[in-house]
C-alpha positions as CSV (number, residue, x, y, z in Angstrom):
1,X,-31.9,13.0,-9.2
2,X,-29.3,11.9,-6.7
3,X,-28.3,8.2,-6.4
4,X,-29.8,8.5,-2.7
5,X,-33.5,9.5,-4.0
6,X,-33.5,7.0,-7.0
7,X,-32.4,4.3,-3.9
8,X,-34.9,5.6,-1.9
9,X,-37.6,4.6,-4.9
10,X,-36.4,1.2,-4.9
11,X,-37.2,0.7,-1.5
12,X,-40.8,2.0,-1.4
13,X,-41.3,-0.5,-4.5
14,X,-39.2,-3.3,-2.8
15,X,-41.5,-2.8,0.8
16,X,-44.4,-3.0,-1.2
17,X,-43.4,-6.5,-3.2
18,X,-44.6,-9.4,-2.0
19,X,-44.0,-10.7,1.7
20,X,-41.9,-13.5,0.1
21,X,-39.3,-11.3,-0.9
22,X,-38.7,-9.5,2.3
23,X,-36.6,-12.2,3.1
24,X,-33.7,-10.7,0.9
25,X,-31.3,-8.4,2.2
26,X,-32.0,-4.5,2.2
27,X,-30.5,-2.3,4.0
28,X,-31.3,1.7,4.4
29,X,-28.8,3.9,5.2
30,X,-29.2,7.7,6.9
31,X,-27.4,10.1,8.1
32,X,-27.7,13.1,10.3
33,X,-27.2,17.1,9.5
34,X,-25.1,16.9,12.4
35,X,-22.5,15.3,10.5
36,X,-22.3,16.5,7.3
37,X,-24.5,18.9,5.1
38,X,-23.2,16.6,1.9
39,X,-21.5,14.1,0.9
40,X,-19.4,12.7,-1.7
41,X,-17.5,9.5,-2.0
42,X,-17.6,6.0,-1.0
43,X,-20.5,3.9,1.0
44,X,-19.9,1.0,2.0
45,X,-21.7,-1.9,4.1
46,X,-19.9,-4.3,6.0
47,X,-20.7,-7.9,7.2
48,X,-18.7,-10.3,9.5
49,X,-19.1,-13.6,11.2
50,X,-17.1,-12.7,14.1
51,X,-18.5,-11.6,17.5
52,X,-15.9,-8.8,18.0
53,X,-13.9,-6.3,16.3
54,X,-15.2,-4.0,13.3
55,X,-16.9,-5.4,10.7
56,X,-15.3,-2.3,8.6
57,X,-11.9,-3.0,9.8
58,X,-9.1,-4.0,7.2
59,X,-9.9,-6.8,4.9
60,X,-8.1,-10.2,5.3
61,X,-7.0,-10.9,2.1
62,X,-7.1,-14.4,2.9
63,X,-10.1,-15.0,4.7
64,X,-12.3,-12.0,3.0
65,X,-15.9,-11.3,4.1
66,X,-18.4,-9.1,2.1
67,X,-18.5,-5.6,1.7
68,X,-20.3,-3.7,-0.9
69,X,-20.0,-0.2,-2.3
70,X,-22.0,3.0,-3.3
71,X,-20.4,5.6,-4.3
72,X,-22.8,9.0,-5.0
73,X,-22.6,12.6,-5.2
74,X,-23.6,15.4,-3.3
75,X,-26.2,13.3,-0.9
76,X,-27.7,14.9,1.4
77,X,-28.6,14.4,5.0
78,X,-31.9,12.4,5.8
79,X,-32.2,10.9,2.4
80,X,-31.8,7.2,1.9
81,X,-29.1,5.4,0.2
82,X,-30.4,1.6,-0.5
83,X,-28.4,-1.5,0.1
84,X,-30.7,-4.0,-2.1
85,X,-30.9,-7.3,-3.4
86,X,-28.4,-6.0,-7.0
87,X,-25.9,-4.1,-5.4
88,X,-22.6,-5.4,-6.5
89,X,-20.2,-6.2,-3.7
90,X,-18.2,-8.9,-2.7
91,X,-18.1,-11.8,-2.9
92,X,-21.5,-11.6,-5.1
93,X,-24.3,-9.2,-5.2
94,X,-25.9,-8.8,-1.7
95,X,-29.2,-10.8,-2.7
96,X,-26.9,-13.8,-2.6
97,X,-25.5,-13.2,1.4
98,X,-25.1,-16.6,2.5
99,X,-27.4,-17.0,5.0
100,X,-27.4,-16.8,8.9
101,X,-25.9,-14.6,12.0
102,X,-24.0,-11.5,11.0
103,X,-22.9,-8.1,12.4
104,X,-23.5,-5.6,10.2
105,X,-21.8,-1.9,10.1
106,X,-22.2,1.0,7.4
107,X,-19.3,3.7,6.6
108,X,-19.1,7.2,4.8
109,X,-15.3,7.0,3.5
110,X,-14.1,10.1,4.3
111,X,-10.0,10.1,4.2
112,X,-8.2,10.5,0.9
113,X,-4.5,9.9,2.5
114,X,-5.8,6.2,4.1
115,X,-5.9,3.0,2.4
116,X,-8.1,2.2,5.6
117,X,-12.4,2.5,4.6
118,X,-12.3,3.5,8.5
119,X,-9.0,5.3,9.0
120,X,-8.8,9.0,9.7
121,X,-11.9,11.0,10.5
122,X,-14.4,8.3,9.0
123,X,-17.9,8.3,10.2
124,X,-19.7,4.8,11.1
125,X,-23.1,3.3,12.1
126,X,-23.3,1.4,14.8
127,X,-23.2,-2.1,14.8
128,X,-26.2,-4.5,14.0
129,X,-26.8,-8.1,14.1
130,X,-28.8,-9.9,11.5
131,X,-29.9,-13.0,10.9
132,X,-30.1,-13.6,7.1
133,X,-33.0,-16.3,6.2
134,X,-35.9,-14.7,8.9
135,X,-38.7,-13.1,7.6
136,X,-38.0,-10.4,10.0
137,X,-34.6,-10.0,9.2
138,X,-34.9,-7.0,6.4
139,X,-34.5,-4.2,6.1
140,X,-32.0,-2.8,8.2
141,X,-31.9,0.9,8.6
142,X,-28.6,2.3,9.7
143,X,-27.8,5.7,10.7
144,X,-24.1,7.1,9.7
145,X,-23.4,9.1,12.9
146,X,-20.4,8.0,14.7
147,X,-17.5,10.6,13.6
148,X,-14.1,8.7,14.4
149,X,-11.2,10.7,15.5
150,X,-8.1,9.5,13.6
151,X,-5.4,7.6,16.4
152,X,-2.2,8.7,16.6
153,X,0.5,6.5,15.6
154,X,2.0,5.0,19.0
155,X,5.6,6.7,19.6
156,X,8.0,5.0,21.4
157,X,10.5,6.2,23.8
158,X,13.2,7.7,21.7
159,X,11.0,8.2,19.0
160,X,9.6,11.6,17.0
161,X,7.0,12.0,14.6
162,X,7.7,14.2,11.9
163,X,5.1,16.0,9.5
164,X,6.6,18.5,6.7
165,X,4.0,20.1,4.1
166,X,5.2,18.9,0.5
167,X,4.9,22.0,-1.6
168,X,5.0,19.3,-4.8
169,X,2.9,17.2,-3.9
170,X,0.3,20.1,-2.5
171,X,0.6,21.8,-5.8
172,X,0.1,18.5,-7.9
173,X,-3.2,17.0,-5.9
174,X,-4.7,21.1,-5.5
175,X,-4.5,20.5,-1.2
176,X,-2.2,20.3,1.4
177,X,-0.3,17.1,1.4
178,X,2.0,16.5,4.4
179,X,5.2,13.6,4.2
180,X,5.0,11.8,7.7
181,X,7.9,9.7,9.3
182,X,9.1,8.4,12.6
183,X,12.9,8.9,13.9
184,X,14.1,6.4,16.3
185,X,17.1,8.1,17.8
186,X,19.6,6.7,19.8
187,X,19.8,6.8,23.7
188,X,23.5,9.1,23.1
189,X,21.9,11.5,20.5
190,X,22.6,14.6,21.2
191,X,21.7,17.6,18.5
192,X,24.4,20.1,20.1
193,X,27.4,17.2,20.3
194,X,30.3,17.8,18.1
195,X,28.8,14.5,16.1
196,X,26.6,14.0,12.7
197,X,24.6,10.5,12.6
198,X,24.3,8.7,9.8
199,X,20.2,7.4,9.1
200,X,18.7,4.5,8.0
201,X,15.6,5.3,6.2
202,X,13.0,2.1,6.1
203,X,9.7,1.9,4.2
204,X,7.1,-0.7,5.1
205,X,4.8,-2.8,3.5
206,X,1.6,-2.6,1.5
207,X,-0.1,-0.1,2.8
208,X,3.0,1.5,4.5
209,X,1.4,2.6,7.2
210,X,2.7,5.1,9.9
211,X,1.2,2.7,12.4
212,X,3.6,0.2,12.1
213,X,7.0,2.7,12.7
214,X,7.6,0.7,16.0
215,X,8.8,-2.4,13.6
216,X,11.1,-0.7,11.9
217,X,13.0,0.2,15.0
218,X,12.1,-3.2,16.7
219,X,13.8,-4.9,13.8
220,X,17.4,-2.7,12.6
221,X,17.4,-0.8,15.8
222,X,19.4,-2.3,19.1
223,X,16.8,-3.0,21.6
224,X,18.9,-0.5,23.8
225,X,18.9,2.1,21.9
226,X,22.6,2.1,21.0
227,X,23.0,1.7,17.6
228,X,25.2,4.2,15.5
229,X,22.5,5.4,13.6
230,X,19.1,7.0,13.6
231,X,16.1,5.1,12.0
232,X,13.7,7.0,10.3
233,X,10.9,5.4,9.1
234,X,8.6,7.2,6.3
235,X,5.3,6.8,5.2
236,X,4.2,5.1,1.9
237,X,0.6,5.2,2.2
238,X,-1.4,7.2,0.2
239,X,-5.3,7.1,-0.6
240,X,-4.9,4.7,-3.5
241,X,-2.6,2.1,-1.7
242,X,1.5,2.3,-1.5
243,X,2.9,5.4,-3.5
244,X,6.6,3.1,-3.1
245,X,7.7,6.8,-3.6
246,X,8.2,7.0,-7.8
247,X,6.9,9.7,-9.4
248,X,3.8,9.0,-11.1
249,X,1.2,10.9,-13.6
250,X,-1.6,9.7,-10.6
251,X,0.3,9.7,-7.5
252,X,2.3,12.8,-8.0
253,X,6.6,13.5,-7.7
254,X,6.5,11.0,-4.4
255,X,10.5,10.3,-5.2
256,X,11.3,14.0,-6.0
257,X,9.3,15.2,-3.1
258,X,11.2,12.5,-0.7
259,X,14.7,13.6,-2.0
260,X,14.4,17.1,-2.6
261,X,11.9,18.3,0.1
262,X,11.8,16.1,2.9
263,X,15.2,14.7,3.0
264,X,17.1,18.2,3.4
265,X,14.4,19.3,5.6
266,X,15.2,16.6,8.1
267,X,18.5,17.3,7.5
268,X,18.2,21.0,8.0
269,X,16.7,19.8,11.1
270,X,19.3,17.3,12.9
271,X,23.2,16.8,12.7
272,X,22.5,13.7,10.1
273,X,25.7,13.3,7.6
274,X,24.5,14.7,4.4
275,X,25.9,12.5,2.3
276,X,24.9,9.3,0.5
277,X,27.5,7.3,2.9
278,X,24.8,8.6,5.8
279,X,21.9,8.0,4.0
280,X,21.0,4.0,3.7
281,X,17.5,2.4,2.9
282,X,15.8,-0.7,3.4
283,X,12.1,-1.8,2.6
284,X,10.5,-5.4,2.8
285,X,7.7,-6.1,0.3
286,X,5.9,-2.9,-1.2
287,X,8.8,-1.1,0.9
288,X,11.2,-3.3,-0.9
289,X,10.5,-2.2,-4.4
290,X,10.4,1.3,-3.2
291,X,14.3,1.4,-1.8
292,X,15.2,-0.7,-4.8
293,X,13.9,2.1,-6.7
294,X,14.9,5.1,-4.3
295,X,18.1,3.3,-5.1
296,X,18.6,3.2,-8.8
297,X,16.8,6.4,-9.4
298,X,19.0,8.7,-7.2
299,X,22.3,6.7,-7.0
300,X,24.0,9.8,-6.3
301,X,22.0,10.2,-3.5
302,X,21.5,6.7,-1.3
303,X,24.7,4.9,-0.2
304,X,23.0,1.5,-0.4
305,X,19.9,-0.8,-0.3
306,X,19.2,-3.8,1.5
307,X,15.5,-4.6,0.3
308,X,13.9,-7.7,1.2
309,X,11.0,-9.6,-0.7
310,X,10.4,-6.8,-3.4
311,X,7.4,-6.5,-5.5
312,X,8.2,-7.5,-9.0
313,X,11.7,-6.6,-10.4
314,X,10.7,-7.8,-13.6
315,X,7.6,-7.8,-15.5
316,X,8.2,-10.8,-17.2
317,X,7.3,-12.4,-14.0
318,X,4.7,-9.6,-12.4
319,X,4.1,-12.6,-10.0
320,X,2.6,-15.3,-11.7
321,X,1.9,-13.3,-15.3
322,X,4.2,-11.9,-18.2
323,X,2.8,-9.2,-19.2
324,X,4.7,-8.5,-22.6
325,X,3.6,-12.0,-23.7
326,X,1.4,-11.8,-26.5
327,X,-2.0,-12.1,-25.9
328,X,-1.5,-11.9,-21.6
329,X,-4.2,-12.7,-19.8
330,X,-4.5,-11.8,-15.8
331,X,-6.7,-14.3,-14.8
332,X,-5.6,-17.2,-16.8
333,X,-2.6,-18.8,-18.4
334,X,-2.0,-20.2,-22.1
335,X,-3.0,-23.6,-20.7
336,X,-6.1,-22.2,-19.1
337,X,-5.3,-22.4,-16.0
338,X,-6.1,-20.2,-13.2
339,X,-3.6,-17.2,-12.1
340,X,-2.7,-17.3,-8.7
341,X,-1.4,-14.6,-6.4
342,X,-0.5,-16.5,-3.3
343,X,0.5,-19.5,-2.4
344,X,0.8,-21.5,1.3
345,X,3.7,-23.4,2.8
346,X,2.6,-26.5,0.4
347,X,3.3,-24.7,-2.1
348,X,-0.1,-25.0,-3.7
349,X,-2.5,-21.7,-4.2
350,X,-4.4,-20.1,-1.9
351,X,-6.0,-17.1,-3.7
352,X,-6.3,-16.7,-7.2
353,X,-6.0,-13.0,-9.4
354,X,-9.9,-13.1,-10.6
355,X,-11.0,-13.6,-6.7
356,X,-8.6,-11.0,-5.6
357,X,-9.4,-8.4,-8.0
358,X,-13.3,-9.2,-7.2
359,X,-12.6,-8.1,-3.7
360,X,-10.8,-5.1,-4.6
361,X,-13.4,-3.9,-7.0
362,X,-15.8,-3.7,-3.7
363,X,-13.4,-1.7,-1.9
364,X,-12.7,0.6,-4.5
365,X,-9.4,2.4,-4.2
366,X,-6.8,1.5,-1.5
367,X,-6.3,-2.2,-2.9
368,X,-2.7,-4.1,-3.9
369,X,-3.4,-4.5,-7.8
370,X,-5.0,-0.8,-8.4
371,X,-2.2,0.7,-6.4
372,X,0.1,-0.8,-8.6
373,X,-2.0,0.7,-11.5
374,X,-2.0,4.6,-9.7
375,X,1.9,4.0,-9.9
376,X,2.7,2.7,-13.2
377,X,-0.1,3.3,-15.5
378,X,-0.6,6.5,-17.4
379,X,-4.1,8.6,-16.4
380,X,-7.1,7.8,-17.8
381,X,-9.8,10.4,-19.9
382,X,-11.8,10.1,-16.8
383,X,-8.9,10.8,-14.4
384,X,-7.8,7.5,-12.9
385,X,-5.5,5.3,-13.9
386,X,-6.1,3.7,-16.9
387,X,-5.9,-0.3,-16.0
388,X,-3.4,-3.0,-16.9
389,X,-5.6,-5.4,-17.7
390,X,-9.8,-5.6,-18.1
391,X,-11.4,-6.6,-14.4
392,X,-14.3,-8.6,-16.5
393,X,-11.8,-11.0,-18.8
394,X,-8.3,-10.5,-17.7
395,X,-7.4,-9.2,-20.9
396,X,-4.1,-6.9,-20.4
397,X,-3.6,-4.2,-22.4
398,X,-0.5,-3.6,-24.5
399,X,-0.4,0.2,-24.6
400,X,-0.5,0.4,-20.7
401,X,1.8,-2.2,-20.7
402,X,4.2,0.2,-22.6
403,X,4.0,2.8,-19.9
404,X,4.5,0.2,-17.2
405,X,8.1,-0.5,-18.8
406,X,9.0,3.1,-17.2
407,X,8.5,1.2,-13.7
408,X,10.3,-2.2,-14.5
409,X,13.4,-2.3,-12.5
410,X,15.0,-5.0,-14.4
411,X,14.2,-3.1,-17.8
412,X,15.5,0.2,-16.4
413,X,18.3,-1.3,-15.2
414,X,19.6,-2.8,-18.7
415,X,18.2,-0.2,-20.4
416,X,20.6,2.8,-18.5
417,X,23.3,0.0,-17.3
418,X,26.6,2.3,-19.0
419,X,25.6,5.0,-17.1
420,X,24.1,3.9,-13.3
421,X,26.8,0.6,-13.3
422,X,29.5,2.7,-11.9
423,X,26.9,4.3,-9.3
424,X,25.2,1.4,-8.0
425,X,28.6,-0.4,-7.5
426,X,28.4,-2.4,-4.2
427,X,24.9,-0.5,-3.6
428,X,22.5,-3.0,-4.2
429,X,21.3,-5.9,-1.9
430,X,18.5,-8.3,-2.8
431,X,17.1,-11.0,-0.7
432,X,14.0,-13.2,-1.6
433,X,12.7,-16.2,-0.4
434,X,12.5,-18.7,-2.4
435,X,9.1,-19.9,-2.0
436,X,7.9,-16.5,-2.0
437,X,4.2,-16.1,-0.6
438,X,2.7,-14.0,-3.7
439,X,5.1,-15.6,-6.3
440,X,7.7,-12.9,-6.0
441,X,10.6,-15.2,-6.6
442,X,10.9,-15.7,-10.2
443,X,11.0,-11.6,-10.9
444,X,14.3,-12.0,-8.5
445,X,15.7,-15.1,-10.3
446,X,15.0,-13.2,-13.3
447,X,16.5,-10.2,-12.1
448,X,19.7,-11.8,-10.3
449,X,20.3,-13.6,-13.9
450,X,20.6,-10.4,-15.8
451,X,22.9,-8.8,-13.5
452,X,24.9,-11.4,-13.6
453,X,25.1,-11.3,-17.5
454,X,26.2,-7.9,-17.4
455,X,28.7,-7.9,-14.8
456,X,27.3,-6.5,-11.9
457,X,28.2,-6.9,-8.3
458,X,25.0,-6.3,-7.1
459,X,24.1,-8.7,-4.4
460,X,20.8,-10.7,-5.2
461,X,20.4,-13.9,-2.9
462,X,17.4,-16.2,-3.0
463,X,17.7,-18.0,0.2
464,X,15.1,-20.2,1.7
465,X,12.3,-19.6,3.0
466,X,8.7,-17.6,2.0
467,X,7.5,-13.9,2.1
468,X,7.8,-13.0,5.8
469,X,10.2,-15.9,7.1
470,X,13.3,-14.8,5.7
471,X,13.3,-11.7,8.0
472,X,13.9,-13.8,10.9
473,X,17.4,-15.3,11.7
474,X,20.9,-14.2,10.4
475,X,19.8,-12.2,7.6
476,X,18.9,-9.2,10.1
477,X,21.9,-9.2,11.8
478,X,24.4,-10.0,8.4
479,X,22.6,-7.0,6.9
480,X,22.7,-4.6,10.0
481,X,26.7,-5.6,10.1
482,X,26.8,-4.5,6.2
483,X,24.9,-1.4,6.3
484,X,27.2,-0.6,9.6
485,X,30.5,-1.4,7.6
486,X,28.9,1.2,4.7
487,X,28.1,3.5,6.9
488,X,32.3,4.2,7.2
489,X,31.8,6.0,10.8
490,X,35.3,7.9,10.8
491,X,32.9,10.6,8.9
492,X,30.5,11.2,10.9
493,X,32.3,14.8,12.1
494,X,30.9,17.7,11.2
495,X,33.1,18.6,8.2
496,X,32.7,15.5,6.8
497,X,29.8,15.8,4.8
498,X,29.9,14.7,1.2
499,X,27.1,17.4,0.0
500,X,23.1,17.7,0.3
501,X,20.7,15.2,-1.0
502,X,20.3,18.3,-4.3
503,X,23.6,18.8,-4.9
């Protein structure tokens, strides 16, 4: 029996239950031939107080409101998949929807390269209003029959999208995967001039989206268009959240396929110097971690990174928790206190680990703290990644722990020093507020401390300011001036090329 039909049985019982209990929420769910003759994956219903805008659209982490989850197999058109009273969502089962005015959508998740529930081709309901606490109010039926075309990324003037089919990647998931960036080129680029460019490659934050390219230009390009370098932004997203481009038992080679695939392609492509002097990276955030790593995994291959407010460098500190301490806990601390994973401009906490994860266990996949675990945690029996820590208690566990320290960039760091020191030397550039937003901070202090111990003249400032405010003022510009200055422009002839990205 499909989870649709068994659904469908619990509705027939529910409509014949007393007329007291009509007034909690149910909500049927259909969908046409037309659009699908099965379907697999995610179902979700979502709810908003707003008058406007999607009630599917991306959730504010801050300011989250419910959605709840079905997932089922193989269910067919014109058989019913029941919203009731006990399905699990956030943030509570849907029998306990606060009451009042609502708009109401359903969606048949149907994009596995999205963190979006509604990006790509995704197929919708159409809206509904509700008002939870009439009589009349339940059930809701809502057909799935709105097939969304995915939106193109907007491309500026100057600007190319790029799509090159990873035969890695394709070969590790069993389909076609495709590496996506944007190259901002300069107003004086010219492919057939006697001249090779040096690039800037710039990875975004959580999700690390295509969509927003037009920053990454915005912020290290010249408004002009005449800076001495192309900007090329590429695409973190993935499915299961931010892939920050490390290779990964659940994600795939994302690093190797980057350096050895994509890399010379766009360099087979376009007069760019082919050598680490022309080939600089930058990142904020998620993005930040990922050129940090880029960085110190392939030191022979990247001239230089200037990431800004990196995930955590160090474990230790995986924002507010250690996870090596014994007996770790996610969700609370030895005193008992609450884990917090955000903070405001106070100082005090705004969202807490338990809260957070409750969210991301109704959307599934696609979430901050699970797309940490598709990058750093081994693969589970049942094909996932096995998690850090239990969702119900906080309880972390010490063998996943182990392969997390694979992904610890302090750790690696030490660990390998005698042999990357020399490489990295004047190739790494840190900058974190010190008030960071998600509690980013300490990992840094942590992080700038050991490299200190060890003689390092890597660069790691904390500076004021929190997780998005230190991007504006005269850090841009002191950084575009040093990645300029490494960029040694004398080179850029064709002849001058210090080797491919493989060599």
């Amino acid at each position: 029996m499909t989870v649709a039909i068994a659904l469908a049985i619990s509705l027939q019982a529910f409509t014949n239950s007393n007329a007291s209990a009509a007034t909690a929420p149910m909500i049927s769910l259909s969908y046409p031939e037309s659009v699908s003759e099965s379907f697999s994956g995610s179902v979700y219903v979502a709810f908003t107080r707003s008058k406007r805008g999607s009630p599917a659209g991306p959730m504010n982490w801050f300011a989250p409101e419910p959605l709840f989850r079905i997932d089922v197999e193989e269910w067919a058109p014109g058989e019913h998949l029941v919203f009731g009273p006990e399905t699990p969502g956030f943030p509570d089962q849907l029998g306990n929807l606060e009451p009042g005015q609502w708009r109401v959508q359903a969606v048949m998740r149907t994009d596995p390269d999205l963190t979006s529930i509604t990006g790509g081709d995704a197929i919708r309901s159409a809206i509904k209003k509700v008002r939870h606490g009439e009589t009349d109010a339940w059930p809701l039926d809502l057909s799935i029959d709105k097939v969304s075309s995915p939106r193109q990324p907007y491309q500026p003037e100057g600007a190319a999208n790029l799509t090159h089919r990873s035969t890695l990647l394709s070969d590790f998931h069993g389909r076609d995967i495709d590496m996506r960036a944007m190259a901002f080129f300069p107003k004086d680029f010219d492919p057939e001039a006697d001249r090779n460019w040096p690039v800037l490659y710039v990875i975004g934050g959580f999700p690390g989206s295509l969509s927003e390219a037009p920053m990454a230009q915005m912020f290290w390009g010249d408004p002009d268009r005449n800076q001495d370098f192309v900007v090329v932004y590429i695409e973190g997203e993935c499915g299961t959240g931010h892939h920050v481009f490390a290779d990964s038992a659940n994600n795939g080679p994302r690093g190797q396929a980057l350096v050895e695939e994509f890399i010379p392609w766009l360099e087979s492509k376009y007069p760019f110097v082919q050598g680490p002097e022309g080939r600089l990276l930058t990142g904020h955030s998620s993005g930040g971690w990922s050129s940090l790593w880029l960085q110190i995994t392939y030191p022979d291959v990247f001239g230089g990174t200037w990431s800004t407010a990196p995930d955590p460098v160090d474990f230790h500190a995986f924002q507010q928790i250690d996870i090596y301490a014994e007996d770790a806990n996610a969700y609370r601390h030895p005193d008992g206190s609450r884990v917090a994973v955000a903070r405001g401009r106070n100082g005090k906490p705004t969202l807490f680990m338990d809260d957070f994860c409750a969210m991301e266990e109704a959307l599934g996949d696609g979430g901050q703290i699970r797309s940490f675990e598709w990058v750093f945690s081994p693969r589970g029996e049942n094909g996932k990644p096995r998690p850090l820590f239990d969702r119900e208690s906080g309880e972390i566990d010490p063998e996943v722990v182990e392969a997390w320290k694979a992904y610890d960039i302090a750790h690696m760091l030490k660990k390998n020093w005698k042999t990357l020191g020399p490489k990295l030397s004047g190739k790494i550039h840190v900058y974190m507020g010190g008030q960071d937003t998600f509690y980013l901070d300490e990992a840094a202090r942590r992080l700038q401390s050991q490299m200190k111990e060890m003689d390092s003249d890597a660069e790691i400032v904390i500076m004021p300011g929190d997780h998005s405010s230190i991007l504006f003022g005269r850090l841009q510009n002191k950084i575009i001036e040093d990645m300029t200055a490494t960029m040694d422009m004398e080179r850029h002839t064709p002849g001058a090329s210090a080797g491919s990205v493989t060599d």
